[in-house]
C-alpha positions as CSV (number, residue, x, y, z in Angstrom):
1,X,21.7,-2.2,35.1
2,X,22.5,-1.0,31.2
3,X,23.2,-4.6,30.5
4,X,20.5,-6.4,32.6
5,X,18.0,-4.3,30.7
6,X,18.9,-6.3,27.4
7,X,17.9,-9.6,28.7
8,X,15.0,-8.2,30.5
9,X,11.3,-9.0,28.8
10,X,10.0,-5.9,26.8
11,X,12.6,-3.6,27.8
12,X,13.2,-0.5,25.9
13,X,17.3,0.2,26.3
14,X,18.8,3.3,25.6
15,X,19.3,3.5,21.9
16,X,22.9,4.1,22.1
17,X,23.6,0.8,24.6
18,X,21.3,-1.2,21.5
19,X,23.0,0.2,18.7
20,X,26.3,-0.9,20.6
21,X,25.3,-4.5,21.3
22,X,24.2,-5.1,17.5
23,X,28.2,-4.1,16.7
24,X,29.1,-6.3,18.8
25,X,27.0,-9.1,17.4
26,X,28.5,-8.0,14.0
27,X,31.5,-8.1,14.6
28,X,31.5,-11.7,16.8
29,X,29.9,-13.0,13.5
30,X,32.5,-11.8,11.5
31,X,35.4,-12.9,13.6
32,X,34.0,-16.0,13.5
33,X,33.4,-16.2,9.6
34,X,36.9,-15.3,9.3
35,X,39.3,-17.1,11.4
36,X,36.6,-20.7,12.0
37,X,35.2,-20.9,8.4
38,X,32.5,-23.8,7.4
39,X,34.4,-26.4,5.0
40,X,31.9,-25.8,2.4
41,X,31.0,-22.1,2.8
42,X,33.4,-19.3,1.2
43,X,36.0,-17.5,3.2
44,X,35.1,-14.1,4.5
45,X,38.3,-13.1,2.4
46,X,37.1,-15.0,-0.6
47,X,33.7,-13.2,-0.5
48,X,35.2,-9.7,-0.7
49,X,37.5,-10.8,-3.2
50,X,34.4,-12.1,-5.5
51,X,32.6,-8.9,-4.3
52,X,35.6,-6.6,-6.0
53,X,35.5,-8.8,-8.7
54,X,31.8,-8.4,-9.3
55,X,31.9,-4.5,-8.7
56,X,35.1,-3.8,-11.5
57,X,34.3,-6.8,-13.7
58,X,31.1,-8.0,-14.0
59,X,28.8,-4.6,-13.6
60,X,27.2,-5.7,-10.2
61,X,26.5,-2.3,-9.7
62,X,24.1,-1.4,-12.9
63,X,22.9,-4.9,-12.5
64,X,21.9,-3.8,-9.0
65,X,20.6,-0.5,-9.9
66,X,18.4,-2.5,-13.1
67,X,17.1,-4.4,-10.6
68,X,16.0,-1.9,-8.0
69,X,14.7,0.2,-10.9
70,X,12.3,-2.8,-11.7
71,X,11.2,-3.8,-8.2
72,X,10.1,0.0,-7.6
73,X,8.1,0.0,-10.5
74,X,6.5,-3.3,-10.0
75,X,5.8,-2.3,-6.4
76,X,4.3,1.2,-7.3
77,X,2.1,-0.4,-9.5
78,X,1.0,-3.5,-7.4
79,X,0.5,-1.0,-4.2
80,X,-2.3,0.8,-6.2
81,X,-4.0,-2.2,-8.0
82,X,-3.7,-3.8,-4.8
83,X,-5.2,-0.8,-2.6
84,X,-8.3,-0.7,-5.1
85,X,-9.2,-4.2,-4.9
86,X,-8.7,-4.2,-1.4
87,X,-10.9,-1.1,-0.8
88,X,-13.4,-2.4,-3.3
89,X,-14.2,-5.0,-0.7
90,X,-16.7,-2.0,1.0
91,X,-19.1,-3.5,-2.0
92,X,-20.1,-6.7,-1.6
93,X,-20.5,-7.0,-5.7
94,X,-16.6,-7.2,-5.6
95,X,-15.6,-8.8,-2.7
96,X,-15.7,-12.5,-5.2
97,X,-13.1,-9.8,-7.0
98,X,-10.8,-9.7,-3.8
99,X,-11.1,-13.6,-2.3
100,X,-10.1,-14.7,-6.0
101,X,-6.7,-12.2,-5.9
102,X,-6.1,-13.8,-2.3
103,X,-6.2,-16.9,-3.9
104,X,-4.3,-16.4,-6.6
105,X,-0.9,-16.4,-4.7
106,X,-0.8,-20.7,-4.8
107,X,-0.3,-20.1,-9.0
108,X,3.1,-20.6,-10.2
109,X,4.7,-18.3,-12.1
110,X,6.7,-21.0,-14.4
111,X,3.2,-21.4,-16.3
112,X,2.0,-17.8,-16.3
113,X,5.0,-15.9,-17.9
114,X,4.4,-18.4,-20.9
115,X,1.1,-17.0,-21.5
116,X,2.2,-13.0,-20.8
117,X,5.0,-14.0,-23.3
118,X,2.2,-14.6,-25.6
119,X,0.3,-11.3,-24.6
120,X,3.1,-8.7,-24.3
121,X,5.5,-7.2,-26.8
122,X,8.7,-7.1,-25.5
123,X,10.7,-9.3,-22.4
124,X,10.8,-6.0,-20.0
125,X,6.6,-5.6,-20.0
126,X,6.3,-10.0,-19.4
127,X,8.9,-9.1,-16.6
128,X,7.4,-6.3,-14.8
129,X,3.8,-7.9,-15.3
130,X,4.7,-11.1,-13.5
131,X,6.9,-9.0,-11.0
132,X,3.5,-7.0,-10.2
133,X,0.8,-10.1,-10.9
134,X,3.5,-12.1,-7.6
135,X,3.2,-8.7,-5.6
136,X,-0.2,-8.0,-6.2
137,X,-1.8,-11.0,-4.6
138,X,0.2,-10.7,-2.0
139,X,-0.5,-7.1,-1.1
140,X,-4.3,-7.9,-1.7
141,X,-4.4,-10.9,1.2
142,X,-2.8,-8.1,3.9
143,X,-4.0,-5.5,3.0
144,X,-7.8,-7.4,3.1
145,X,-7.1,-8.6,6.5
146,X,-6.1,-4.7,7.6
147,X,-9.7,-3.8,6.2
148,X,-11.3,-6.5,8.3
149,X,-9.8,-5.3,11.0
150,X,-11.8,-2.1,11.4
151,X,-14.0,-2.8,14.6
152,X,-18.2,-2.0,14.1
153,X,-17.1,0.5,17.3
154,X,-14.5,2.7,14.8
155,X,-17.3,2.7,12.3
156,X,-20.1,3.7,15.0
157,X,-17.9,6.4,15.8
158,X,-18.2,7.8,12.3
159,X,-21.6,7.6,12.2
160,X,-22.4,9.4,15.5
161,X,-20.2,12.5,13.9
162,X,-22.9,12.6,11.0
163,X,-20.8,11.2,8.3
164,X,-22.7,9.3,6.0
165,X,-21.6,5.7,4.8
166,X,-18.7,6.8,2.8
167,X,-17.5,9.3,4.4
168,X,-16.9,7.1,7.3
169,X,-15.8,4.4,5.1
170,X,-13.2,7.2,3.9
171,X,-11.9,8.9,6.9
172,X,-12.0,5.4,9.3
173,X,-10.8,2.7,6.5
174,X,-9.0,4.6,4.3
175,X,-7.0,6.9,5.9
176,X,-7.2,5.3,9.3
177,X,-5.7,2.6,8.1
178,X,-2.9,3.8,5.9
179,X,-0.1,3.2,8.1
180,X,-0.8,-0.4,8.2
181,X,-1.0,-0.8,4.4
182,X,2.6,1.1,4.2
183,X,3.1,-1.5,7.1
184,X,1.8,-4.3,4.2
185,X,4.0,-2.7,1.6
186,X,7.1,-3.1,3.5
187,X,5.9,-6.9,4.7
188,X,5.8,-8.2,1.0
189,X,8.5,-6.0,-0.5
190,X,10.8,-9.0,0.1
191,X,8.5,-11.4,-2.5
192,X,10.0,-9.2,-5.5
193,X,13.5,-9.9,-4.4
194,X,12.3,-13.5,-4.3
195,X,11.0,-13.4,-7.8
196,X,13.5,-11.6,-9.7
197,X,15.6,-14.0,-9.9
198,X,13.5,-16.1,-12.0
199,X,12.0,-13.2,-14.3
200,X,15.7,-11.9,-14.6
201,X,17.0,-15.4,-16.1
202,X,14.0,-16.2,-18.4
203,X,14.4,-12.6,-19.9
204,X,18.2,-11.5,-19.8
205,X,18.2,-8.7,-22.3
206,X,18.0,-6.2,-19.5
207,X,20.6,-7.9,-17.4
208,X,19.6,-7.1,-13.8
209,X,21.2,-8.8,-10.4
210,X,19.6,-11.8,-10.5
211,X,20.8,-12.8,-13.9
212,X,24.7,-12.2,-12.4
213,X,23.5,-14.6,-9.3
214,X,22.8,-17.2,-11.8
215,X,25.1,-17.3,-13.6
216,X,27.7,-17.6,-10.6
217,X,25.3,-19.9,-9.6
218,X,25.5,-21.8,-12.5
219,X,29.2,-21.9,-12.8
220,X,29.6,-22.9,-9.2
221,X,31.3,-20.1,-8.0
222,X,29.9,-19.9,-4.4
223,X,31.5,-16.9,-3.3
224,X,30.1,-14.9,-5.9
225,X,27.0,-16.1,-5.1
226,X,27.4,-15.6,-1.4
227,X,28.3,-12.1,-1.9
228,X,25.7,-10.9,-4.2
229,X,23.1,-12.8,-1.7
230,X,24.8,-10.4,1.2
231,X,24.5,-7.6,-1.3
232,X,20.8,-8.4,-1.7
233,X,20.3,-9.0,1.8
234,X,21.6,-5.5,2.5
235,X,19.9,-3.4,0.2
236,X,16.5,-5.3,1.3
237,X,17.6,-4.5,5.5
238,X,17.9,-0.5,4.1
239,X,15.1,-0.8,2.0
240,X,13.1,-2.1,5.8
241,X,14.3,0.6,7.0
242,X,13.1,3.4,4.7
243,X,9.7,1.6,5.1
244,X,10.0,2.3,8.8
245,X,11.7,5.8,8.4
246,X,8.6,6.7,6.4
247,X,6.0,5.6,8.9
248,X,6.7,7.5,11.2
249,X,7.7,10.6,9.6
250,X,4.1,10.3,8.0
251,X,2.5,8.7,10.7
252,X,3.7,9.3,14.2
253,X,0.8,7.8,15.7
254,X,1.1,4.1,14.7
255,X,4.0,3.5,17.6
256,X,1.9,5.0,20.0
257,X,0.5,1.5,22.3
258,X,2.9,-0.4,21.3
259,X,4.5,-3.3,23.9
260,X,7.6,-3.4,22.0
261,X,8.6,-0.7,19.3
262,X,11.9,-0.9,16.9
263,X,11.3,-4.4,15.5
């Protein structure tokens, strides 16, 4: 029954028979990296050996922590600009305002930084603005599509109560809806860690981890790169998880009519 429940639609197993299966899946995929390796893809020994090598030698863990440093900044700032654009929708004066961000996620960021190199002082602020310009319009398209959402009934609702028109707009848009803006958050995170790379490389003075990737990168050493790409792809699987860890601590409510919870 335990394991007919994991290949069952929409089951909910016991955390402790899930938790089990994903070490299992783990540890198959690292059996299988390590004794049938792809010609062309690193060892599973080589990888760790690069990894040491990166951690004693090459400062992969300040380069990590610059980097994570920068991405929280970036994303603190973004959330709010993105959160007042997005509520600023309620007006239909800036709603033009909110469409254009939206829109503005096709630019490339090759031709921007040129002109925020002209604008800004120094290669950290031309960093962090692009870093926040690539998460902003991002955050602005989900977090505009959560506001239109909102049903006419949630909003007749708070009128019936006697709230007036922003009072409703507060307490139905606002904070009804801030779990699925953390939920937005969490979404785009990942497009930092996309963009780093490139902001990292055209401005090195700060160092940070996507410099080191290209630089292995750029000397062909492939199982650096692999294992700062694991290294990356671990600290964005935590960082999921802190999103989720955070919802519902602050907001037990948004599992509740769920199909499926834990993805």
């Amino acid at each position: 029954m335990m394991i007919k429940a994991l290949f069952t639609p929409n089951a909910k197993p016991r955390r402790s028979i899930f938790l089990t299966m994903v070490a299992c899946q783990v540890l198959v995929l690292l059996l299988l990296w390590l004794f049938y390796p792809l010609q062309l893809f690193p060892t599973l020994v080589e990888v760790l050996a690069a990894f040491k090598d990166l951690v004693t030698t090459q400062g992969l863990i300040q380069d990590l922590w610059a980097s994570i440093t920068t991405a929280l900044q970036a994303v603190a700032v973004a959330t709010v600009l993105a959160l007042l654009i997005s509520y600023l929708t309620a007006l239909p004066f800036f709603r033009p305002l909110a469409y254009a961000a939206s829109k503005m996620r096709y630019l490339t960021l090759t031709g921007l930084t040129f002109f925020m190199a002209l604008l800004l002082s120094n290669g950290h602020q031309v960093k962090l603005t692009v870093l926040i310009f690539a998460t902003t319009v991002y955050l602005v398209t989900g977090m505009t599509s959560v506001i239109l959402t909102t049903s006419q009934e949630e909003m007749d609702h708070a009128r019936t109560l006697g709230m007036s028109e922003w009072r409703s707009f507060l307490e139905v848009v606002v904070l009804g809806k801030l779990d699925d803006m953390l939920e937005v958050v969490r979404q785009n995170f990942a497009i930092i860690w996309t963009m780093i790379t490139l902001v990292e490389t055209l401005y090195q003075s700060e160092g940070g981890i996507g410099l080191l990737l290209y630089k292995q990168n750029r000397y062909l050493h492939l199982n650096g790169v692999v294992a700062i790409q694991l290294v990356i792809l671990t600290v964005g699987a935590l960082q999921d998880y802190l999103f989720v860890l955070l919802r519902r601590v602050f907001f037990p409510y948004s599992s509740l009519g769920s199909a499926i919870v834990g993805a």
